[in-house]
C-alpha positions as CSV (number, residue, x, y, z in Angstrom):
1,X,-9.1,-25.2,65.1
2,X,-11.3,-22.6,64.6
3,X,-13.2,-22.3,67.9
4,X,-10.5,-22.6,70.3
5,X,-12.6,-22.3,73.7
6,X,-15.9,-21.9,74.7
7,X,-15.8,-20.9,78.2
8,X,-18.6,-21.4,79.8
9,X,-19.2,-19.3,83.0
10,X,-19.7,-20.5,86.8
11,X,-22.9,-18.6,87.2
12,X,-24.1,-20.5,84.1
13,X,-26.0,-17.2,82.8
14,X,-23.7,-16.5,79.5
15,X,-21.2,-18.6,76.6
16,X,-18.0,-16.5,75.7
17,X,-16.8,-17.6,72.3
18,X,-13.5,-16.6,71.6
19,X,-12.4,-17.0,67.9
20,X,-8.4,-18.1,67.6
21,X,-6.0,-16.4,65.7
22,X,-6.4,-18.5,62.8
23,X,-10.0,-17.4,62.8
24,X,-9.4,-14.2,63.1
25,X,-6.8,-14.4,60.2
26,X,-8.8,-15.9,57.7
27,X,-12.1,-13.8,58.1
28,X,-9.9,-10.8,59.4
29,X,-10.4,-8.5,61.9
30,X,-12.9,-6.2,60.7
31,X,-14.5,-9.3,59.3
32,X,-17.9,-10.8,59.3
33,X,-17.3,-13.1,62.1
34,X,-16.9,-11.0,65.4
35,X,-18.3,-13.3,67.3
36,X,-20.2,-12.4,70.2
37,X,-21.6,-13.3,73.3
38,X,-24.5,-15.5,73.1
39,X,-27.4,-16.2,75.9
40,X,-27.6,-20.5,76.3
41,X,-29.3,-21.9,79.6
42,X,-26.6,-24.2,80.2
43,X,-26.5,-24.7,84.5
44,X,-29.1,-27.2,84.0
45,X,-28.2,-29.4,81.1
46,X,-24.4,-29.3,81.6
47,X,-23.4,-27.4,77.8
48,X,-25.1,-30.1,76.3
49,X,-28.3,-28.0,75.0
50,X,-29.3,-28.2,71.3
51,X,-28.9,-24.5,71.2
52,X,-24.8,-24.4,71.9
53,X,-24.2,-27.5,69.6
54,X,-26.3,-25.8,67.2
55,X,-24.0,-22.4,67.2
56,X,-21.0,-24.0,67.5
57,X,-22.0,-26.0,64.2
58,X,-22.5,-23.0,62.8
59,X,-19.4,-21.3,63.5
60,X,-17.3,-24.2,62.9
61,X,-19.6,-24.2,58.8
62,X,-19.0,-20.7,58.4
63,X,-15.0,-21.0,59.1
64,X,-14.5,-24.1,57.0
65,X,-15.8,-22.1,53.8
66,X,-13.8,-19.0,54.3
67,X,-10.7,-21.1,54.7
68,X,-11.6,-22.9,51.7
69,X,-12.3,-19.9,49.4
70,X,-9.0,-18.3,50.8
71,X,-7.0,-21.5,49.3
72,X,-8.9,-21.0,46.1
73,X,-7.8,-17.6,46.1
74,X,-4.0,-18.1,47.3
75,X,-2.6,-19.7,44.6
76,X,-3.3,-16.7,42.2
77,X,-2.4,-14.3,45.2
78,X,1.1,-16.2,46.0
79,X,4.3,-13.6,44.4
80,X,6.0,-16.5,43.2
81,X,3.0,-18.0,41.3
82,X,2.1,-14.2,39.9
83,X,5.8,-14.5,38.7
84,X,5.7,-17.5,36.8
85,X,2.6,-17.2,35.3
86,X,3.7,-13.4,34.7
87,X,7.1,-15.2,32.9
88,X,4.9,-17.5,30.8
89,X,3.3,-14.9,29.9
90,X,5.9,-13.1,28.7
91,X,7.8,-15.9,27.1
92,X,5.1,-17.2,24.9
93,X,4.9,-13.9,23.6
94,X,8.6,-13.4,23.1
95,X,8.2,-16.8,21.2
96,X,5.1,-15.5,19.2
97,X,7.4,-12.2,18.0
98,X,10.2,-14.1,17.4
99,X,7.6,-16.9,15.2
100,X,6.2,-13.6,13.2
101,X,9.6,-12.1,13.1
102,X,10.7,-15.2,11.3
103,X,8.0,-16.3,9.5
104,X,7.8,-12.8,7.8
105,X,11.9,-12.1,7.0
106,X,11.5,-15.9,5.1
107,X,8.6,-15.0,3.1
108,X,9.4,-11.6,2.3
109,X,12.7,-12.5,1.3
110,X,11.4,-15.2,-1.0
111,X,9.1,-12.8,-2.9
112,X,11.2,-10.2,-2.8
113,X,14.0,-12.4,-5.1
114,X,11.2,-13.8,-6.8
115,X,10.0,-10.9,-8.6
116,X,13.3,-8.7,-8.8
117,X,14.4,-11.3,-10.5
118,X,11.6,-11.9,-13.2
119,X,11.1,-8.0,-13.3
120,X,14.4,-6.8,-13.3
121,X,14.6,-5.9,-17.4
122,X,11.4,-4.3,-17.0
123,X,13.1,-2.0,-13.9
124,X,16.4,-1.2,-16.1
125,X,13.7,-0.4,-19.3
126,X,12.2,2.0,-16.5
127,X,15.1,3.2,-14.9
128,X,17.2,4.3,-18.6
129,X,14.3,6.4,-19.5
130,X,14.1,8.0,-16.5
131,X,17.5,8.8,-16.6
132,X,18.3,9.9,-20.5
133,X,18.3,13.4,-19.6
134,X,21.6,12.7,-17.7
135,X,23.6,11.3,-21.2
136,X,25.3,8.5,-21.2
137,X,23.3,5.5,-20.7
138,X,23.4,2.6,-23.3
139,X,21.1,1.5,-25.6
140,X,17.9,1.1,-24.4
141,X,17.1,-2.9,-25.1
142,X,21.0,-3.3,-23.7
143,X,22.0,-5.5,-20.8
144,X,18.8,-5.2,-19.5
145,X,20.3,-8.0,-16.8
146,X,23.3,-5.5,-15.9
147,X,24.2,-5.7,-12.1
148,X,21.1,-8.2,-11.2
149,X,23.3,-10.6,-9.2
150,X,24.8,-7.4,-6.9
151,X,21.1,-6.4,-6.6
152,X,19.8,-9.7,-5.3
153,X,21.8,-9.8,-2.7
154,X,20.4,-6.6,-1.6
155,X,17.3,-7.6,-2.2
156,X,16.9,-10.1,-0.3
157,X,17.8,-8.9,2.9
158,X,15.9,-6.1,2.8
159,X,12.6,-7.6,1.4
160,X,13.4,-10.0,4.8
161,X,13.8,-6.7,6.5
162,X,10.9,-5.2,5.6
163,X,8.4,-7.7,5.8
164,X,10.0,-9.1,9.0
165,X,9.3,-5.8,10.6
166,X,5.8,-5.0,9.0
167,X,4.2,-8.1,10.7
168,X,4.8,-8.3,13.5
169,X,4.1,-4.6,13.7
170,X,1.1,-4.9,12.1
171,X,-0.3,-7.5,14.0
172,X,0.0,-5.7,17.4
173,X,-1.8,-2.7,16.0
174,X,-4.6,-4.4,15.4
175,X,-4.5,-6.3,18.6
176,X,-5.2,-3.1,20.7
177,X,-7.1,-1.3,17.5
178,X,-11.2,-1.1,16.9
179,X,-11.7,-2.9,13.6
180,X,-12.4,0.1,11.7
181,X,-8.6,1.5,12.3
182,X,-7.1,-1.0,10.6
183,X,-6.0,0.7,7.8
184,X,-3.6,3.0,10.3
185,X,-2.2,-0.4,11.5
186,X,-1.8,-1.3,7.3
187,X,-0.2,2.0,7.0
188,X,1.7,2.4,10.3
189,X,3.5,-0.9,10.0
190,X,4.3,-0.2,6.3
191,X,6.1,2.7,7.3
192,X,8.1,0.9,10.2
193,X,9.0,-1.6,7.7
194,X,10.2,0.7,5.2
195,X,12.3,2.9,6.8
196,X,14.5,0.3,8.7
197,X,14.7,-2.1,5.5
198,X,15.8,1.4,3.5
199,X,19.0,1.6,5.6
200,X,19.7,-2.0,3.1
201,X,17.9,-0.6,0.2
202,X,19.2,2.7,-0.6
203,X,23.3,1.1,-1.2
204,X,21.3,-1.8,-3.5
205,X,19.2,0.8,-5.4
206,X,22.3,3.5,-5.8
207,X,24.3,0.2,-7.4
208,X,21.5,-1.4,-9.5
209,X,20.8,2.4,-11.0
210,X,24.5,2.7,-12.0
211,X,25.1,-0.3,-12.8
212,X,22.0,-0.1,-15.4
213,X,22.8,3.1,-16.9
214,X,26.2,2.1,-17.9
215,X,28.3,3.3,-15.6
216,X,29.9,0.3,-14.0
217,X,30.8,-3.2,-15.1
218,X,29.9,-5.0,-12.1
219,X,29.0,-4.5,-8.2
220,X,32.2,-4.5,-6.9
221,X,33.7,-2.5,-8.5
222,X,30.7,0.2,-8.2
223,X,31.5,-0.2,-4.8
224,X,34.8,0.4,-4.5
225,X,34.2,3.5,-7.1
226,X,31.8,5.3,-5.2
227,X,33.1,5.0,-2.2
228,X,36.6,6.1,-3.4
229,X,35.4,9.0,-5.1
230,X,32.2,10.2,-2.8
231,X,32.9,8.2,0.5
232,X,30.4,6.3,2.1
233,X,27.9,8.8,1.6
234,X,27.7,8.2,-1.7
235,X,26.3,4.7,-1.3
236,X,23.2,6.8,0.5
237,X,23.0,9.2,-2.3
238,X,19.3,10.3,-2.8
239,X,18.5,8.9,0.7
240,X,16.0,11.4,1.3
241,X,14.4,11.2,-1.9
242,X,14.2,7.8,-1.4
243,X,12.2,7.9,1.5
244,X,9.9,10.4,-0.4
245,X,9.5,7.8,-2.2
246,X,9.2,4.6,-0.3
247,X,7.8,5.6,2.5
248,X,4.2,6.6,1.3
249,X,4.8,3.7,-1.4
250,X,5.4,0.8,1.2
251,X,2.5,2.3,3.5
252,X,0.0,2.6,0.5
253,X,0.6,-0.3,-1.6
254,X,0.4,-2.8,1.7
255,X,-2.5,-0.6,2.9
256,X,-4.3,-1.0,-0.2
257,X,-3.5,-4.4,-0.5
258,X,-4.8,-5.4,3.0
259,X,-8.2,-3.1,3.0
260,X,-9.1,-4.9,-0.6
261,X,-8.4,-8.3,0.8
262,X,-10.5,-7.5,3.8
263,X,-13.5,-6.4,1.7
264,X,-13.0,-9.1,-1.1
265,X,-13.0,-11.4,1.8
266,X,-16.3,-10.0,3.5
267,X,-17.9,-9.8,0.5
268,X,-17.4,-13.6,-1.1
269,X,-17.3,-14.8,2.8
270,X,-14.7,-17.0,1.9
271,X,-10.7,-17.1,2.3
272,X,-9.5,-15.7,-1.1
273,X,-7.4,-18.3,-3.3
274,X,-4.4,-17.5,-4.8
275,X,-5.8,-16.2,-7.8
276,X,-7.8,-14.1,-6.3
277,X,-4.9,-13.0,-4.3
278,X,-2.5,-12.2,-7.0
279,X,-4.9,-10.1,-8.7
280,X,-5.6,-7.7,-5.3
281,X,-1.6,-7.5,-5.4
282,X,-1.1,-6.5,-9.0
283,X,-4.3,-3.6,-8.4
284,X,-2.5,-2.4,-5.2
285,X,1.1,-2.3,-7.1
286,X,-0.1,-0.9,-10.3
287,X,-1.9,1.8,-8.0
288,X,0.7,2.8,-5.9
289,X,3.4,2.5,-8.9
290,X,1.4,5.3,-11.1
291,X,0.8,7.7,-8.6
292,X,4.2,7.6,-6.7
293,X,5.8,7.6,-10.2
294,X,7.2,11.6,-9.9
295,X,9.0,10.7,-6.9
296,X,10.7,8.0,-8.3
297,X,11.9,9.7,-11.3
298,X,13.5,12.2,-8.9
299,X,14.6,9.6,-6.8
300,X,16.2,8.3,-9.9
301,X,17.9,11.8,-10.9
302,X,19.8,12.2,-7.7
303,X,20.9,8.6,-7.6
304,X,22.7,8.3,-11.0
305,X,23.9,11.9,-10.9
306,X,27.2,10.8,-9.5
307,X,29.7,12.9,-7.9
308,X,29.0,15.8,-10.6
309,X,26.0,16.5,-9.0
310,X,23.7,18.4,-10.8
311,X,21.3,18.7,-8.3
312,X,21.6,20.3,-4.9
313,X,18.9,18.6,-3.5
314,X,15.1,17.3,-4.1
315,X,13.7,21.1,-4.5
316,X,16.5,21.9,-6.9
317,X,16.5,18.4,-8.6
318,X,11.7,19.2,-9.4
319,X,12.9,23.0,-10.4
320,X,15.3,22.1,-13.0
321,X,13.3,19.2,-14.6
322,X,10.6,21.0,-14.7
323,X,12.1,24.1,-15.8
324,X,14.7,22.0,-18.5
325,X,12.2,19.4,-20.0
326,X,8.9,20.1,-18.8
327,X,6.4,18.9,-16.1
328,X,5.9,15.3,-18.3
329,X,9.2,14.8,-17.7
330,X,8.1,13.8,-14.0
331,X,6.2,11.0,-15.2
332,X,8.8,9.4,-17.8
333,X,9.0,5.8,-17.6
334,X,5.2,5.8,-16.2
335,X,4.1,2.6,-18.4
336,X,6.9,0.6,-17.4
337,X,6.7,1.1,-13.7
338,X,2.7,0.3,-13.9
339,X,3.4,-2.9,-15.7
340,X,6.9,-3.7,-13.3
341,X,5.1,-3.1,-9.9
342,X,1.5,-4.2,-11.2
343,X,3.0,-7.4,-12.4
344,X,5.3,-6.9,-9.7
345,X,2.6,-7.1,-6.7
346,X,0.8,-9.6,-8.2
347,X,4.0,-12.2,-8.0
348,X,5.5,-10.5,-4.6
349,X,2.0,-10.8,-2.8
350,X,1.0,-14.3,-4.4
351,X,4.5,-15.8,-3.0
352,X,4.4,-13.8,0.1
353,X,1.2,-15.3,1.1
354,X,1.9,-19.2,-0.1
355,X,5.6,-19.0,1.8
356,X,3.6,-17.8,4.6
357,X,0.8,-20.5,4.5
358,X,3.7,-23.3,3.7
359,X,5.5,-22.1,6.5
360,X,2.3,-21.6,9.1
361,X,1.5,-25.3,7.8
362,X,4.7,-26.8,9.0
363,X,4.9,-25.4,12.0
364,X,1.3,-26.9,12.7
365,X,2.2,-30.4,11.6
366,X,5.5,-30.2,14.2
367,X,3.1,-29.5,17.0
368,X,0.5,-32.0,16.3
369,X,3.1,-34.7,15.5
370,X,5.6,-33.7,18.6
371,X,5.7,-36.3,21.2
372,X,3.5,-35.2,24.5
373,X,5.8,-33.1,26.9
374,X,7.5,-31.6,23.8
375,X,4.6,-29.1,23.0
């Protein structure tokens, strides 16, 4: 009740109104509502004046909308509702991670077969030239599918890896980024994705290399070779070189792709097809590829060079090509890795971004089709 007494005085002169303690406790005490003493001429009509029923009226208005507005505001205010809504929260975007996660590690594990496995004589065309300083490689047009199976199943872990890591990434930079940073979001989550999909990549690539210069018959038993002759360590040979590599490769290529998609997109105001697609991914590979081609012949070098090791490391690996065959020698194999990654990008992107769309599609049609209660 939220007048509890009006007390009206023997002498008749004044009205005391005392507000109760749930009064007091929804306006509070430093509230609006510190009601005083009003003057009423009651000894003559008994507290029966319009001027009392009017104020009490008023009083009894005035508290019924504060405690309405306080149970508008309690729900929100209540811990244990803050800490569901806080765990819904948190849940739909564990489930939203987890959805991006997947959705990316399927897709780029599908493009990343896809086109090592068209490419791959390309690669070993590319990967002998680099390496015919070295001796001992076999004929050029050779067994150009030597060690393929060993290197798919490299592949595609790693592609699902790296592209599992650079979206989700990738989309939360550019939640909290201004549009015109996206490109350190392109570049950021390119670099994430790369190095922790390298720690997969660098035992495939050391295999593949050896495997395509002629130094071992089959995956296995390059395997069991290196690692009896240069330990586990040998499996990372040319880590660092790798990274040289692939780090500024990943970051640029997906950089490139995105920012051209972006503009294309702008500029025909329209979602691109997959046409249009393919051919932003084969400009962004063949790119990347040409300019990132001296780092991957050095790459190459300390890869194949096997326990013998001719080169003491990336400085001493530049010194003595350049010094032994000449500054060209950094960009052997240039035409080949153009046409592999150009060709390359174009596949990898087109089938990243139709796995993707399939994928996004299905999950739709579950949610619209799912019984009600089950979404």
């Amino acid at each position: 009740m939220a007048v509890s007494m009006l007390q009206l005085s023997r002498s008749g002169a004044h009205v005391d109104v005392e507000t109760s303690r749930s009064a007091r406790h929804c306006v509070g005490d430093g509230g609006f509502w510190n009601l005083r003493k009003r003057d009423c001429s009651l000894h003559q009509c008994g507290g029966n004046c319009g001027a009392e029923r009017q104020h009490q009226r008023s009083v009894d208005s005035f508290l019924s909308r504060k405690r309405c507005e306080k149970l508008k505001r309690s729900p929100a205010d209540r811990p244990l509702l803050k800490f569901t809504v806080s765990s819904v929260q948190e849940t739909q975007k564990a489930a939203s991670l987890l959805h991006d996660i997947y959705v990316g590690a399927v897709a780029g594990a599908t493009a990343g077969v896809v086109v090592e496995a068209a490419l791959y004589p390309i690669d070993t065309i590319k990967t002998r030239l680099q390496a015919a300083h070295l001796g001992g490689n076999p004929s050029l047009f050779k067994g150009l599918y030597s060690g393929l199976a060993g290197n798919l199943a490299g592949v595609l872990p790693a592609s699902a890896v790296f592209v599992g890591v650079y979206e989700p990434v990738k989309r939360k930079l550019l939640s909290v980024l201004p549009d015109q940073f996206s490109s350190i979001a392109h570049l950021t989550a390119g670099v994430c994705g790369g190095g922790i999909s390298s720690l997969i990549r660098v035992p495939t690539e050391v295999v593949k290399q050896r495997m395509q210069t002629g130094q071992f018959v089959s995956p296995q038993s390059a395997v069991r070779q290196i690692v009896a002759k240069e330990g586990i360590r040998g499996l990372y040979a040319g880590f660092r070189s790798f990274l040289l590599r692939d780090l500024p490769f990943d970051a640029f290529q997906f950089c490139i792709y995105e920012q051209l998609k972006i503009s294309y997109a702008k500029r025909v105001r329209r979602e691109l097809n997959d046409t249009e697609t393919a051919f932003i991914g084969a400009i962004a590979g063949a790119m990347t590829g040409a300019v990132t081609t001296p780092l991957d012949v050095i790459k190459t070098r300390l890869m194949i060079q096997g326990p013998n090791q001719q080169y003491k490391g990336i400085q001493d690996c530049v010194v003595k090509i350049i010094r032994d065959e000449g500054a060209g020698t950094l960009f052997q194999g240039l035409g080949p890795r153009i046409l592999w990654i150009g060709v390359g990008g174009s596949i990898f992107f087109g089938a990243l971004e139709k796995t993707k769309e399939s994928m996004e599609e299905r999950s739709l049609s579950k949610i619209i089709t799912a019984p009600a209660g089950y979404v």
